[in-house]
C-alpha positions as CSV (number, residue, x, y, z in Angstrom):
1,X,5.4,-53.8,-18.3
2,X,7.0,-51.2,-16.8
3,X,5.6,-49.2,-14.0
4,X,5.8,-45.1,-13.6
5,X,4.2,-42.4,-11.2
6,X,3.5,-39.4,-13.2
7,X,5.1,-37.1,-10.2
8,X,5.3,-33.6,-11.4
9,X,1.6,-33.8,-11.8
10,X,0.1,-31.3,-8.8
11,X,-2.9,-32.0,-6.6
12,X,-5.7,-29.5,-5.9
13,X,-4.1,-28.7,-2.6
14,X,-0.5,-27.7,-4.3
15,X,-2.1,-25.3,-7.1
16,X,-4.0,-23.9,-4.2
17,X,-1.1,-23.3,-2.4
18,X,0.5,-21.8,-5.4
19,X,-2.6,-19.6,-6.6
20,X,-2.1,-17.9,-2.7
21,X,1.6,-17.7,-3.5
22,X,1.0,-15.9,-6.6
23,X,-1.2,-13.2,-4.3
24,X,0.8,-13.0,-1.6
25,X,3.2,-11.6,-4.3
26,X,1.5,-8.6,-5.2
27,X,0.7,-5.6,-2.4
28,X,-0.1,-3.2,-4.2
29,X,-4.2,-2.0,-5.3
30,X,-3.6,-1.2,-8.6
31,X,-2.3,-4.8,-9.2
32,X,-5.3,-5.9,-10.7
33,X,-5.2,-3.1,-13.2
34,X,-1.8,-3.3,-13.9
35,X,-1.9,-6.8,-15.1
36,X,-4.8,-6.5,-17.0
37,X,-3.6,-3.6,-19.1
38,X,-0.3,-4.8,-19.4
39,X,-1.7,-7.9,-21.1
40,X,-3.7,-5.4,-23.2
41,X,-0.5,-3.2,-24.2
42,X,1.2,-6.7,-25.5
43,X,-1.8,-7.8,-27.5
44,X,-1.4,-4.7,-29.2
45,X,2.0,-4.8,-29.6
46,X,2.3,-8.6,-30.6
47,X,-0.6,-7.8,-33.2
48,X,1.8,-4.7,-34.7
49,X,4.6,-7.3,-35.4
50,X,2.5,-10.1,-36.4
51,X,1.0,-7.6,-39.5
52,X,4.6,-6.2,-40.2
53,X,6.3,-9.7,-40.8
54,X,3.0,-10.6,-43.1
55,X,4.2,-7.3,-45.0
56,X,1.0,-5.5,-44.1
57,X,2.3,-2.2,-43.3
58,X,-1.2,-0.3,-44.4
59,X,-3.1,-2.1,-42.0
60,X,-0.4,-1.4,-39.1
61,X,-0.9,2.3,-40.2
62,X,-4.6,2.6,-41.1
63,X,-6.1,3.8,-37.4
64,X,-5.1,3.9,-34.0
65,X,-5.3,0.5,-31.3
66,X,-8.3,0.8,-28.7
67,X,-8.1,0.5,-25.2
68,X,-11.5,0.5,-23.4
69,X,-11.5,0.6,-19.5
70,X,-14.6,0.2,-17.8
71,X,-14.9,0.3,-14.4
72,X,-17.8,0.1,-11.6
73,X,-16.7,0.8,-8.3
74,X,-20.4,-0.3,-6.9
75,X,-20.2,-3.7,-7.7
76,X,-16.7,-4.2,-8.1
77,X,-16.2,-4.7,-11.7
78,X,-13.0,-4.0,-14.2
79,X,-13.4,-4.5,-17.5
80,X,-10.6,-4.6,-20.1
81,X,-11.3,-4.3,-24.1
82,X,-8.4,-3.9,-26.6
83,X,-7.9,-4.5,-30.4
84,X,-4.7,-6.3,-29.9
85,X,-4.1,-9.9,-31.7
86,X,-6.4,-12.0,-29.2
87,X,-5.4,-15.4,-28.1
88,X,-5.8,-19.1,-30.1
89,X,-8.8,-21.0,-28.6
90,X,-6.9,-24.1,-27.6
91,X,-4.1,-21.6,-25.6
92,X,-6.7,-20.6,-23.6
93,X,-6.9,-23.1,-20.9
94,X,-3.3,-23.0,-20.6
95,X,-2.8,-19.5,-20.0
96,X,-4.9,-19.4,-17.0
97,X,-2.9,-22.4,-15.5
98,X,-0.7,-20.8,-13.1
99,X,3.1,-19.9,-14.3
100,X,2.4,-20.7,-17.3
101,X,2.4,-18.0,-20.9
102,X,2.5,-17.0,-24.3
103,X,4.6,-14.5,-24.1
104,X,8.1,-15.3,-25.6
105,X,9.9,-12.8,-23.9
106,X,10.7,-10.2,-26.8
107,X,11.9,-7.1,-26.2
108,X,9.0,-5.2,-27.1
109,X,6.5,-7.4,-24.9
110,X,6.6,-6.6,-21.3
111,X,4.9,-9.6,-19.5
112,X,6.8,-12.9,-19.4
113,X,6.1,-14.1,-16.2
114,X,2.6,-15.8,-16.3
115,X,1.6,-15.3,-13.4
116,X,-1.0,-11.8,-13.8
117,X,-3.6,-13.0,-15.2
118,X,-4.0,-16.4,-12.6
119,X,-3.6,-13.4,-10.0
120,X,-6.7,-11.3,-11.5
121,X,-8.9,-14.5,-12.0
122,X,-8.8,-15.0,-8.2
123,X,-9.7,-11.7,-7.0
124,X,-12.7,-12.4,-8.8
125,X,-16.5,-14.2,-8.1
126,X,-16.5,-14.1,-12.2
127,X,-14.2,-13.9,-14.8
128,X,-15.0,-13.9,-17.8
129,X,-12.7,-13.5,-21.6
130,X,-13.9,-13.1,-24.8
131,X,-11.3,-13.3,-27.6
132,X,-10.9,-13.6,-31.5
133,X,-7.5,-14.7,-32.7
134,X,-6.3,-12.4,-35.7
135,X,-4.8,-15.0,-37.8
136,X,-7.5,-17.4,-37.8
137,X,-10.9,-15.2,-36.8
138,X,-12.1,-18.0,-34.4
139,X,-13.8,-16.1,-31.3
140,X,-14.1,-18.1,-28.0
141,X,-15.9,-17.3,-24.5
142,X,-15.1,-18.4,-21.4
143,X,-16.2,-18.6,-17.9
144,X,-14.6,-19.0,-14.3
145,X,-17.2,-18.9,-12.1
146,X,-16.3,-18.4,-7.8
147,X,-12.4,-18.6,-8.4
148,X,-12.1,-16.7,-5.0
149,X,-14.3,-18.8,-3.3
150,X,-12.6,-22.1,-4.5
151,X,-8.6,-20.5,-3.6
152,X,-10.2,-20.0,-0.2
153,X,-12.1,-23.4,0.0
154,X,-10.5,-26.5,1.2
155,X,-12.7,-29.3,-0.6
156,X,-11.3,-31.5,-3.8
157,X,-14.0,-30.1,-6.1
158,X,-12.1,-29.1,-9.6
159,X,-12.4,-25.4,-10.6
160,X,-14.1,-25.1,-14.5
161,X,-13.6,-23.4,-16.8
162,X,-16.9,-23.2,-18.8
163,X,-17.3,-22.7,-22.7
164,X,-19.8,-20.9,-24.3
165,X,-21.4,-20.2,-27.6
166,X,-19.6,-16.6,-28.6
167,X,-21.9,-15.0,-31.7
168,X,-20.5,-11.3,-31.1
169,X,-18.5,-10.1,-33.9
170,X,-15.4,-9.1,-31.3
171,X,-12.3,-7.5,-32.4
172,X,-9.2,-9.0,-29.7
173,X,-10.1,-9.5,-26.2
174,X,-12.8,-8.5,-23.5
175,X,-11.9,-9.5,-19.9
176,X,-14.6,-9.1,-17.6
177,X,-13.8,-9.4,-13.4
178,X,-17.1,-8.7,-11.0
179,X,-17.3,-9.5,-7.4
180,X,-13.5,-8.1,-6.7
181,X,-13.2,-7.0,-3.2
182,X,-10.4,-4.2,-3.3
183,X,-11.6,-1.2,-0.9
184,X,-8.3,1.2,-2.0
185,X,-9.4,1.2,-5.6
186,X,-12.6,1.6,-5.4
187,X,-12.5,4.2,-3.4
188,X,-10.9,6.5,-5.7
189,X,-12.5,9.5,-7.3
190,X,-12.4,9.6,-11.4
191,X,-9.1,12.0,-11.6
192,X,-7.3,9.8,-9.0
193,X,-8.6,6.4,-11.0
194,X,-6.9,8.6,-13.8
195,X,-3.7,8.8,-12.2
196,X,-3.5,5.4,-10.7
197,X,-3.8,4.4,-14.4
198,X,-1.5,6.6,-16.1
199,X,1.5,6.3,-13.6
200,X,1.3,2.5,-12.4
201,X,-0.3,0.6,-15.2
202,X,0.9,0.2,-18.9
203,X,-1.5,2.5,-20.0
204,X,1.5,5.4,-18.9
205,X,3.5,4.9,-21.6
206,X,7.2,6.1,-20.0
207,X,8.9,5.7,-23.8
208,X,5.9,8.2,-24.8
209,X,8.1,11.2,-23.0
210,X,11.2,10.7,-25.4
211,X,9.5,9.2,-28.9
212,X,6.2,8.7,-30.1
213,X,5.8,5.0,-30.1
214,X,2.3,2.2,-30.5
215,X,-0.9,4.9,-31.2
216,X,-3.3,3.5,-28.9
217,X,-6.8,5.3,-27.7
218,X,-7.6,5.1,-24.0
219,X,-11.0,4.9,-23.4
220,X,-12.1,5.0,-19.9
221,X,-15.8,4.6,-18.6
222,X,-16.1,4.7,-14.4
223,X,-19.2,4.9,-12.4
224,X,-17.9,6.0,-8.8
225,X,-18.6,4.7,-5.2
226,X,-21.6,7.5,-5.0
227,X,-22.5,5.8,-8.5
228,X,-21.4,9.4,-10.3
229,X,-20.9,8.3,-13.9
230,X,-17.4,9.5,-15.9
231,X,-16.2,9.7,-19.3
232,X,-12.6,10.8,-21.0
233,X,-10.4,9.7,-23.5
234,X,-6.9,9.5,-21.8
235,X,-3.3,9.7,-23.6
236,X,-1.6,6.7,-23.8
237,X,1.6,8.6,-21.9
238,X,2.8,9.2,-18.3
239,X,1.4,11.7,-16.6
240,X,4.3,13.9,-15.5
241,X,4.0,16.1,-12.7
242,X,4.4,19.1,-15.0
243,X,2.1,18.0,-17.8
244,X,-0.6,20.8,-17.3
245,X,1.7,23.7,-16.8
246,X,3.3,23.3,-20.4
247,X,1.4,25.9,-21.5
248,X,2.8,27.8,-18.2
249,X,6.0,29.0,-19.9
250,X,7.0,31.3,-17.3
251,X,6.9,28.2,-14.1
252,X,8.8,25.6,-16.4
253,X,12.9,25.6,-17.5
254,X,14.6,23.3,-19.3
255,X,18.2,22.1,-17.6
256,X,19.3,21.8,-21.2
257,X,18.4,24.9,-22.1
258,X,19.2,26.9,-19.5
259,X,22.8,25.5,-19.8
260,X,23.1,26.7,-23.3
261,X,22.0,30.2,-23.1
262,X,23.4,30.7,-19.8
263,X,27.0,29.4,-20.3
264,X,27.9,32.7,-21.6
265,X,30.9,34.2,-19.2
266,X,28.4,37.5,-19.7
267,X,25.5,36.4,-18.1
268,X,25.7,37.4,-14.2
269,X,24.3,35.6,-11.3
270,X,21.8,38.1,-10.8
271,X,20.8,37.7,-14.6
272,X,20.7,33.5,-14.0
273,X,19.1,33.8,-10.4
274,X,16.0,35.8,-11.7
275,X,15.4,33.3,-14.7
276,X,15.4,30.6,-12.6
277,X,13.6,32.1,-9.5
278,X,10.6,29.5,-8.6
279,X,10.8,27.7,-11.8
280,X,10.2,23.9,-12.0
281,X,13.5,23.2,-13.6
282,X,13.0,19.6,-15.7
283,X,15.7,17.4,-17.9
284,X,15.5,14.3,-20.5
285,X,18.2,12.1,-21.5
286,X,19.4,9.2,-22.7
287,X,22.4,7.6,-20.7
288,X,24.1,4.5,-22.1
289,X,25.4,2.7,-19.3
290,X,28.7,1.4,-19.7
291,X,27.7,1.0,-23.2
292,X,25.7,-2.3,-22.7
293,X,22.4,-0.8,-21.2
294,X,20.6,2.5,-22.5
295,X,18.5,3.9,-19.8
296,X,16.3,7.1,-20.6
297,X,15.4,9.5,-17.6
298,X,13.1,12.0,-17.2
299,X,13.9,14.4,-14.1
300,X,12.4,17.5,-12.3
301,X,13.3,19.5,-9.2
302,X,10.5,22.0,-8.2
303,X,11.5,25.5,-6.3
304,X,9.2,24.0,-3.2
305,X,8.4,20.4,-1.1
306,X,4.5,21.8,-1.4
307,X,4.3,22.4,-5.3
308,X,3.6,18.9,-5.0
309,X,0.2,19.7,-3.2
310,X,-0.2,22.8,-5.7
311,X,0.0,20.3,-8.9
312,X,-1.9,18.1,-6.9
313,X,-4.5,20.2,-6.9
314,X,-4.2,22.0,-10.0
315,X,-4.8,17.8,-11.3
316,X,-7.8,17.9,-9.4
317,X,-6.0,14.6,-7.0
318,X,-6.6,17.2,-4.0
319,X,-8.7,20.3,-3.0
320,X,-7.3,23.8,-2.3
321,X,-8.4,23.1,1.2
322,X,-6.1,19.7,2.0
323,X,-3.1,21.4,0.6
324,X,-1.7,21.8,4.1
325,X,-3.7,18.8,5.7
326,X,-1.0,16.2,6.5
327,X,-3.7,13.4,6.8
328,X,-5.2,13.7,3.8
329,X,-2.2,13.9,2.2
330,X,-0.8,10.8,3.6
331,X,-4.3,9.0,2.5
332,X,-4.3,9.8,-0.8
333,X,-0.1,8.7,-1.0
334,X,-0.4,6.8,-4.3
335,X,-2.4,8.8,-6.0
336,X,-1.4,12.8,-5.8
337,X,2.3,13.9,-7.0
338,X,5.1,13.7,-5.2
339,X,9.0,13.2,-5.3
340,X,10.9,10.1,-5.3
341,X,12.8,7.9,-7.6
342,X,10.7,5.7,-10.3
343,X,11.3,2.8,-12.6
344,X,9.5,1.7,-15.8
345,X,10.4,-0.9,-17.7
346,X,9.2,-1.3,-22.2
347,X,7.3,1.7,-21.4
348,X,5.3,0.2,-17.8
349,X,5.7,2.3,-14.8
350,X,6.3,-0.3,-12.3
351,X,5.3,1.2,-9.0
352,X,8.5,0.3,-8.0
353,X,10.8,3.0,-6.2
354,X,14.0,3.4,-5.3
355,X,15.8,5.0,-1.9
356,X,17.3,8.1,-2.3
357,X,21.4,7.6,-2.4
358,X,23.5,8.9,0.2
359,X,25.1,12.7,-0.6
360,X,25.4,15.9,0.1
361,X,22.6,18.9,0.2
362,X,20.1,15.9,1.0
363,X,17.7,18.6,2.2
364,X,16.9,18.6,-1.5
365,X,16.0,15.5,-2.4
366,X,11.9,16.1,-1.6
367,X,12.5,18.4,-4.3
368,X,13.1,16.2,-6.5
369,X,11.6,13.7,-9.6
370,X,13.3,11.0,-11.4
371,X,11.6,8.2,-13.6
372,X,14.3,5.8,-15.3
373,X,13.0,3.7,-18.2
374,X,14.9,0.9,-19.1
375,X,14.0,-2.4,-21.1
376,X,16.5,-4.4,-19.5
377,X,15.1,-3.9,-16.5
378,X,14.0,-7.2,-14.3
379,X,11.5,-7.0,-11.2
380,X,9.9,-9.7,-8.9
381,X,6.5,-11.2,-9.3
382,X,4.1,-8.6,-7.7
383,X,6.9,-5.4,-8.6
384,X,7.5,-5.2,-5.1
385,X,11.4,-5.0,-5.0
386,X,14.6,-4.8,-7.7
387,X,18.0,-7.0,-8.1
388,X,20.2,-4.8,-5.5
389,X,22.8,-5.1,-7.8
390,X,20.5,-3.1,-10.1
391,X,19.3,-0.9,-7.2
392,X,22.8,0.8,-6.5
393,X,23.1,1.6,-10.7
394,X,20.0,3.1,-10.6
395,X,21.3,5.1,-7.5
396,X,24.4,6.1,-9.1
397,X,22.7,7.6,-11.7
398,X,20.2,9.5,-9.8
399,X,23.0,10.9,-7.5
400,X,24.8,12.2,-11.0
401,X,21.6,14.1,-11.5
402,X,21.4,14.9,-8.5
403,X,24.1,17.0,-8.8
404,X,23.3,18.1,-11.8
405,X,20.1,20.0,-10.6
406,X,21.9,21.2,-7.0
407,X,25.0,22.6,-8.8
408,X,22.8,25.1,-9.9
409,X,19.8,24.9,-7.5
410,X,22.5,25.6,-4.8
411,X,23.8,28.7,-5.7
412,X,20.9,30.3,-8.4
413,X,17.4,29.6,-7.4
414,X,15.5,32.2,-5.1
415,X,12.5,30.3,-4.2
416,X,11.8,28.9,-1.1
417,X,13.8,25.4,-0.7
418,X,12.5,23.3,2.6
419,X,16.0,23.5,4.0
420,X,17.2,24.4,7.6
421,X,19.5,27.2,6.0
422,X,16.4,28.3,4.3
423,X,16.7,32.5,4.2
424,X,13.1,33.1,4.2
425,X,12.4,31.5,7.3
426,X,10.0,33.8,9.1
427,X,10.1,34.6,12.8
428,X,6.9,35.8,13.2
429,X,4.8,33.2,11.4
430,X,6.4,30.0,13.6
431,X,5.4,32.0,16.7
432,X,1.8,32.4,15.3
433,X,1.5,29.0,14.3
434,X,2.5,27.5,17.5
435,X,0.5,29.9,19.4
436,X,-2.4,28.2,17.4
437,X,-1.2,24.9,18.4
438,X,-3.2,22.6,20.9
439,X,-1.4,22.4,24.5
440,X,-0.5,18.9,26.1
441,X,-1.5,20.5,29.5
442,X,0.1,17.1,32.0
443,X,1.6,17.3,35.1
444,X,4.0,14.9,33.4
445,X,6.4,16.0,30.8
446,X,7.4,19.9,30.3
447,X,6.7,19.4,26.6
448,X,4.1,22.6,26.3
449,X,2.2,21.7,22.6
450,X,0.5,18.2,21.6
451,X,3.3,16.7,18.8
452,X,0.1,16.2,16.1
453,X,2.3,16.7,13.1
454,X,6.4,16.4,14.6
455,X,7.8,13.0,14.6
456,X,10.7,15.1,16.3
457,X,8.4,15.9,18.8
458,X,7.1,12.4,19.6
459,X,10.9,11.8,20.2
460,X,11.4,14.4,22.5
461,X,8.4,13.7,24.6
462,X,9.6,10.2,25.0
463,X,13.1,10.5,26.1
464,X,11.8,13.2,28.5
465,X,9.5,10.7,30.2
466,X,13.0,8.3,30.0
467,X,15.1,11.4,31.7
468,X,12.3,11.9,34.0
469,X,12.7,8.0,35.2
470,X,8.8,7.0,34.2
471,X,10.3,5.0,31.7
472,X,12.6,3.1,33.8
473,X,15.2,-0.2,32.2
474,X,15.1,1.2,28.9
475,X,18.9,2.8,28.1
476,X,19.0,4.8,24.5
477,X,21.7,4.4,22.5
478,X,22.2,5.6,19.2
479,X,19.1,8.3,17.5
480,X,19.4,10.1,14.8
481,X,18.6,10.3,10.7
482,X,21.4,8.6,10.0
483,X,20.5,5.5,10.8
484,X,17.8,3.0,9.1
485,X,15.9,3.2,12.3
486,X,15.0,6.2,14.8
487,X,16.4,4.4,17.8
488,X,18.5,1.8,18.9
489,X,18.3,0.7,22.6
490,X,18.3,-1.8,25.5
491,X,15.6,-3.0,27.7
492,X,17.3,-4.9,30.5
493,X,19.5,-7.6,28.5
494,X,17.5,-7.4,25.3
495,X,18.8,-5.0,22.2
496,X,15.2,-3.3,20.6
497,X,14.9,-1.3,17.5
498,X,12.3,1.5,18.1
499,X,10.4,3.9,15.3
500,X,8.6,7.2,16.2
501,X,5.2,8.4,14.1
502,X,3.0,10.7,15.1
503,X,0.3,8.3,13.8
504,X,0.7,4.7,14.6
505,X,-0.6,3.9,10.9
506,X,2.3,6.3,9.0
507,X,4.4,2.9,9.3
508,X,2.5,1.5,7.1
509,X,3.6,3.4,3.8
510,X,7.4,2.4,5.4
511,X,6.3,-1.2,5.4
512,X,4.9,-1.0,1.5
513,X,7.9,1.3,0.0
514,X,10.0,-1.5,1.4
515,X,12.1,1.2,3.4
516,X,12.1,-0.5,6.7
517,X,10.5,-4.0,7.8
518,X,8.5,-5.3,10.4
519,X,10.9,-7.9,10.9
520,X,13.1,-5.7,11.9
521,X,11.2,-3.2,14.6
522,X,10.5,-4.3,17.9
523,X,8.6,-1.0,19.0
524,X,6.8,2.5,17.3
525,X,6.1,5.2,19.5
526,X,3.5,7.2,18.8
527,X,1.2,9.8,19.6
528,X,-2.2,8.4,20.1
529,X,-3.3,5.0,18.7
530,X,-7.1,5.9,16.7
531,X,-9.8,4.6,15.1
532,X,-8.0,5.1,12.1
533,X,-4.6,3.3,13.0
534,X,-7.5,0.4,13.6
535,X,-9.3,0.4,9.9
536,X,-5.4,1.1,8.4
537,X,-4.1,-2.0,9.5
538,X,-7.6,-3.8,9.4
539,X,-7.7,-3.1,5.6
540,X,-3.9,-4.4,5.2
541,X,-4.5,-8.2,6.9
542,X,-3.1,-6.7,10.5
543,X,-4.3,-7.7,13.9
544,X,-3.8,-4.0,16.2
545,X,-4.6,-5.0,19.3
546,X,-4.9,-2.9,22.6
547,X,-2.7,-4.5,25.8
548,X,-5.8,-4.6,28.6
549,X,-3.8,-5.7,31.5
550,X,-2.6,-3.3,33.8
551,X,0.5,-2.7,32.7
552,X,1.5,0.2,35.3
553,X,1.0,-2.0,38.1
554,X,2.1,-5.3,36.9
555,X,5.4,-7.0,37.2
556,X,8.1,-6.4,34.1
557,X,7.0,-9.4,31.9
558,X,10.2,-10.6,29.4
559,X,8.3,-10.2,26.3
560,X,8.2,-6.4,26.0
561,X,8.4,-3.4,27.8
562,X,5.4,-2.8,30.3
563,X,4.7,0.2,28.8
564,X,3.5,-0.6,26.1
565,X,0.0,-0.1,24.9
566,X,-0.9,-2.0,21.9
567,X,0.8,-5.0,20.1
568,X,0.8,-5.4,16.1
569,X,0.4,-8.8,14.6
570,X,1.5,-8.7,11.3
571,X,1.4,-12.2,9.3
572,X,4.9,-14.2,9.5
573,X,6.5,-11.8,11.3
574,X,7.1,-10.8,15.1
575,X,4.6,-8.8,16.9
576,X,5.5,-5.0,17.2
577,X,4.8,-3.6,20.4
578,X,3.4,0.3,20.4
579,X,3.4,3.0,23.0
580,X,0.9,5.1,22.6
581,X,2.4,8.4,24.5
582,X,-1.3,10.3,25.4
583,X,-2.4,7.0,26.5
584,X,0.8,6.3,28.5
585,X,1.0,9.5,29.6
586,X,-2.7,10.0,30.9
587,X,-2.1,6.4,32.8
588,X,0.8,8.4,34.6
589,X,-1.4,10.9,36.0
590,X,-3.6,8.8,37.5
591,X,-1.5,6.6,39.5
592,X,0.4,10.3,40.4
């Protein structure tokens, strides 16, 4: 009789361990949502083939797929209905066993990982899916009740999944989630829910811009923080940034266009200038990349950095009134328009962005829009980063479009262009507005305004305290934009890394764009550390925590400089120290 150990088996403790792997893989709020729709999107997709290989082309064709969204942001509850195919009873259970799926990774199909809906089950107190398979009309119902409370939980007891009796005639699947503890989302008003939905989840079909693909109704129901109650029927597209103005002829020119009826040798700059003067000048195309990998793109460069804010607010995703207010701004981030360089993959915006290549007239790259859709496109778990291999192709092409837009930008377009060599720069108005600004009034540093909204000036305030010799040991070396960082230094023998934000919590959107890492910083200057830096950090998992030692009058310890204010605690990484330059300086004045 021969004797075996069955040792691929896991224990409770390893799926645990694996279930918390699987979260720490996502960052993003709109995860939830994203994985949920996506595995809508691919239901209905999956169901289209399934009827055209049985040869039932009138069925594929007799009325559009549903979608229905329903979410309650005062209980925290999502739920997700579709008419897509539905799932066999018997897959069921192994679905929702981590890393493991249905999906055969077809081209059409953009899940194939198996790991979103483990990650939504978890966020939840309840899940719950109801389900009909199309091929053999057999509904089932189950139930996971206290998933979150069981991943946190350190006891042997087995999670269960619970049957029950399903007499509703249902047509694909329901998911139900209550109990999810997401603050971000929730939080949201009804048109930034909107937007959230229709430029990071599946629901913003990309392909939709080029070709009209899958007809699928969006129905979304919402009942708000303040428990306001919102209905509306959403396209099953992207929302571009200029979708609204398209019936705006006179804001709007097409590259393409443009190129044709302006390439006549008879056309004069003036003639070219005035047609283009504070247009939103947009392109589409199709680029087959080294004739392997077809990559659509949809691009934009708008005539202004704050048309952003104005079709912000024109989308209702901000008021007239925050159009100019730099915090509000930076709160609402992810969910208001703004430049950058996107990816979507089978249609699925991924969230995913990618840093702006090195050229010239960089000044005009906040102008600038570019979504790339490509279905050969591969991302990590929680579509937090992109194969660097990938990264630089995507580059390449956005520098080539770059270009593109700037050849013309450059020389034609009259409207105000955030650049230094900007001709409308105005005298009179700078004076006003720094006139209006708040003074620092120190005996201190010569610096005459407070630096509420200048990174620049945060800079300037701290080398002048370093020139000035109250910031003694610490020996600048290299600052400037052209580097990752904003300073490299030395403190005594040790070589520090040092950022500069006016508010302590800015590094935050650094940390989640993947731009710069914690790892990486030893120190952020700042301003003034608030209660806001406090609940920014709080919300992410961070420990900010204020230095209460003396640390004018004690001796240099070897862990950091004594300056320092504050210390960040970010999980596996090394603490970031912060000097907070009010606090610092205020400390100054007292000892004299």
């Amino acid at each position: 009789m021969e004797n075996y150990i069955d040792f691929l088996q896991p224990d409770i403790s390893s799926i645990r361990k694996s279930i918390k792997g699987i979260d720490d893989s996502y960052n993003n709020f709109w995860d939830i949502l994203a994985e949920l729709l996506q595995n809508s999107v691919d239901a209905i997709t999956k169901k289209k083939q399934t009827l055209e290989q049985q040869g039932n082309k009138l069925e594929v064709g007799e009325k559009d797929e549903e979608i229905h969204i329903e979410i309650d942001c005062t209980t925290g509850t999502i739920k997700v209905k579709d008419t897509g195919i539905g799932i066999k009873k018997e897959k069921i259970p192994i679905l929702l066993k981590p890393f493991s799926t249905d999906k055969e990774n077809s081209y059409a199909e953009i899940g194939e990982k198996g790991v979103g809906l483990k990650y939504v089950i978890f966020q939840s107190n309840k899940f719950t899916i109801k389900t009909n398979y199309l091929e053999t009309n057999e509904p089932s119902f189950m139930i996971i009740n206290n998933a979150k409370q069981w991943k946190e939980s350190s006891n042997n007891e087995i999670l269960k999944l619970e049957v029950q009796n399903n007499e509703e005639n249902i047509n694909g699947t329901e998911i139900t989630v209550t109990g999810v503890k997401n603050e971000e989302l929730f939080q949201l008003d009804f048109p930034s829910m909107k937007y959230i939905i229709r430029t990071k989840t599946a629901v913003g079909n990309v392909l939709n811009i080029f070709e009209e693909t899958n007809k699928i109704k969006i129905y979304l129901k919402m009942i708000d923080l303040y428990g306001n109650k919102h209905e509306e029927i959403l396209p099953y597209k992207y929302l571009l940034p200029i979708e609204n103005l398209n019936g705006d002829k006179g804001s709007l020119c097409d590259l393409t266009v443009f190129e044709t009826q302006f390439s006549d040798s008879s056309k004069s700059d003036r003639e070219k200038r005035e047609y283009l003067k504070d247009k939103i000048i947009y392109k589409q195309d199709e680029i087959n990349y080294k004739g392997y990998r077809k990559i659509k793109y949809w691009a934009c460069f708008v005539p202004q950095r704050k048309t952003w804010n104005v079709l912000s607010v024109r989308d209702n995703l901000l008021k007239e009134e925050m159009i100019d207010d730099e915090e509000e701004i930076e709160k609402r981030i992810f969910s208001i328009h703004r430049p950058g360089i996107y990816t979507s993959v089978k249609g699925m915006p991924t969230g995913i962005t990618i840093d702006n290549p090195s050229s010239g007239k960089t000044g005009y790259w906040p102008n600038i829009f570019i979504i790339f859709e490509d279905a050969t496109l591969k991302f990590d778990i929680g579509r937090k980063s992109i194969n660097g291999n990938v990264k630089i192709i995507y580059q390449n092409l956005a520098k080539d479009i770059f270009k593109e837009f700037t050849k013309y930008v450059a020389k034609y377009v009259a409207g105000d262009i955030d650049l230094n060599t900007n001709v409308n720069w105005d005298r009179d108005l700078i004076r006003n507005e720094i006139d209006s600004m708040a003074r620092l009034e120190n005996s201190i540093v010569n610096f005459r305004n407070k630096p509420t909204t200048q990174e620049a000036s945060v800079a300037a305030i701290f080398f002048e305290l370093i020139g000035a010799n109250k910031i003694e040991g610490l020996e600048p070396v290299i600052s400037g934009y052209k580097n990752k960082y904003d300073l490299y230094a030395f403190w005594k023998t040790h070589f520090v890394v040092i950022e500069f934000k006016t508010h302590l919590r800015n590094i935050l959107k650094d940390f989640n764009d993947e731009i710069k890492y914690s790892n990486e910083i030893d120190y952020v200057i700042c301003w003034e550390v608030n209660d806001e830096d406090f609940s920014a950090f709080s919300r992410e998992g961070y420990n900010l925590t204020k230095i209460t030692r003396s640390i004018l009058n004690e001796e240099e310890n070897e862990n950091y400089i004594p300056f320092s204010t504050h210390v960040l605690i970010i999980p596996s990484a090394k603490p970031i120290y912060v000097i907070d330059l009010k606090e610092l300086i205020d400390n100054l004045q007292v000892s004299g």
